[in-house]
N, C-alpha and C positions, 0 to 999 in steps of 0.2 A: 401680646396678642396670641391667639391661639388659633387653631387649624379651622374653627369655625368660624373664624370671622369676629371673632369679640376680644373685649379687655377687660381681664380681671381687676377690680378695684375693691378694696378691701375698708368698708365704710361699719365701724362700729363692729370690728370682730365677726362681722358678716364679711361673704365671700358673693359681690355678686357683679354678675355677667355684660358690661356695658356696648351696644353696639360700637361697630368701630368709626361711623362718622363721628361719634365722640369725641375720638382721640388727634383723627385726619381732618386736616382742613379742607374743606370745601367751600363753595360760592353759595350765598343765601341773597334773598332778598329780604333788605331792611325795609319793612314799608315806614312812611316818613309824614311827618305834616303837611299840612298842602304848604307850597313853595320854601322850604326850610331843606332841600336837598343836597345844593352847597355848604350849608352849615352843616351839617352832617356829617357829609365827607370828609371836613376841614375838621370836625371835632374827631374821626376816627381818625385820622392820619396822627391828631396830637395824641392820640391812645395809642398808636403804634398798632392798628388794625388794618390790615391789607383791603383797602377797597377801591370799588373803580364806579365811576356817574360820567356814564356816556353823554355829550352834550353835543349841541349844530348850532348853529350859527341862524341867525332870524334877524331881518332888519324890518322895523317897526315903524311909522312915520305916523309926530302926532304934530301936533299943528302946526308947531313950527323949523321942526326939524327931524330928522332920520337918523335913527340910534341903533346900533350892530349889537345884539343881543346874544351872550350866548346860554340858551336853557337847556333843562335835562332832556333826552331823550326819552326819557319814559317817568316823566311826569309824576311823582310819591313817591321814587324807590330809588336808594342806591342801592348798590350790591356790595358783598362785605365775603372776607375767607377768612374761616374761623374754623376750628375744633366746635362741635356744637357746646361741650363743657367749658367755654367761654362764652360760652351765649348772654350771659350777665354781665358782660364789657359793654355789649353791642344796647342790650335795652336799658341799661341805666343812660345810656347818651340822649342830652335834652332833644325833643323833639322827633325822635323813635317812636312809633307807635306799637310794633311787632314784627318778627321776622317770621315772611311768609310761608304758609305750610299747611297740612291738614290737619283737622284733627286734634290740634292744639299742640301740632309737633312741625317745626320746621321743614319745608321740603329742600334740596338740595338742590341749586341748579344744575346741567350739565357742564362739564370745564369747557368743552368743546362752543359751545351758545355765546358763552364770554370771550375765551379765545377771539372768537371770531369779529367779537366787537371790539376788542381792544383792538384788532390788528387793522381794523377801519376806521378806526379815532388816530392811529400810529402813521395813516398810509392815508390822513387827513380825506381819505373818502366821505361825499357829502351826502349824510342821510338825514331823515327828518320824519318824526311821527306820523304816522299813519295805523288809521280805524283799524283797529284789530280783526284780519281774515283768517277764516279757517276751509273756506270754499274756492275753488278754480283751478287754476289748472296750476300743479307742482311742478318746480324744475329744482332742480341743483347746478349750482357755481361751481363749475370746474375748474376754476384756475384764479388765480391775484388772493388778496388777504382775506376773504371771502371762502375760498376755497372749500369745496364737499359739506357749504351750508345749505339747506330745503328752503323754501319759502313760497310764494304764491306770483306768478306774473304776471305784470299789468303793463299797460302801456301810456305814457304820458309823455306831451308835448314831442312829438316826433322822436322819442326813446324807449327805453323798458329800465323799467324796473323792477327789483324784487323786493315783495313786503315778506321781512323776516319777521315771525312771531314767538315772544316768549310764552309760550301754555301755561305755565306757572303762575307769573303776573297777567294775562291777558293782554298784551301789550304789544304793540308790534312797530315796527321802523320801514321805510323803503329807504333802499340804497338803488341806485343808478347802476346797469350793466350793460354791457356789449352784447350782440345777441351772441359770437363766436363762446363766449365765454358757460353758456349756460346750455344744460341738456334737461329734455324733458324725464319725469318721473312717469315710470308707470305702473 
């Protein structure tokens, strides 16, 4: 790597300049077939590809009995951490459709976005899909596995929540908060 930020690769006696998400793994979004998310994650893990598919818990009752469900948190997408120059592990995997991005170039997520969802799957905090906001009023999580994440405040059944939203995917989660715990943005 060099002082600019890039890596030299030498492809065909040509000398040329790769950026460095290239070389560095970062977090992508795999978008995925509809309900084929689990298989996904189960086929990267047998690739030996670092990935994480935030799931909650849903109990379902159909006619004759109640079934404890647990689905993806954001509904078509795992998440995958790759060098982008592995990116041909990630879409040769059955039922990939593309990893998200502009342009026709992957976007990267932030570490910090995922961080913060693992450390709430880890610390079995109970969240669950919700409509993706990008209007109301902002706070930040000051403190627990959460911590110095943004998101939008709402109030339900005599508590608060905050809906945290990925921009990337359009996709967003409410997690359950204390109100001690959260400061308003301004």
């Amino acid at each position: 790597m060099n002082a600019m930020g890039s890596v030299s690769q030498n492809y065909g006696g040509e000398l040329t300049r790769l950026p460095v998400e290239y070389s560095e793994p970062r977090w992508y979004a795999a978008y995925t077939c509809a309900q084929h998310e689990k298989r996904v994650a189960e086929q990267f893990t047998q690739r030996a590809l670092e990935n994480f598919l935030p799931r909650y818990a849903s109990v379902r009752r159909w006619k004759d009995r109640r079934v404890r469900l647990e689905l993806p948190l954001f509904p078509g997408y795992v998440f995958v951490r790759l060098a982008l120059r592995e990116r041909l592990r990630v879409l040769e995997t059955p039922s990939v459709v593309r990893l998200v991005g502009f342009n026709g170039r992957p976007a990267a997520l932030p570490d910090k976005e995922i961080e913060a969802l693992q450390a709430c799957a880890a610390a079995q905090i109970n969240a669950e899909p919700h409509a993706y906001l990008t209007a109301g009023r902002r706070v930040r999580i000051k403190r627990g596995p959460l911590a110095e994440l943004e998101g939008v405040l709402m109030r339900r059944k005599n508590g608060l929540r905050v809906v945290v939203s990925l921009d990337l995917i359009a996709r967003s989660a409410a997690v359950e908060v204390d109100a001690a715990d959260i400061e308003r943005i301004f």
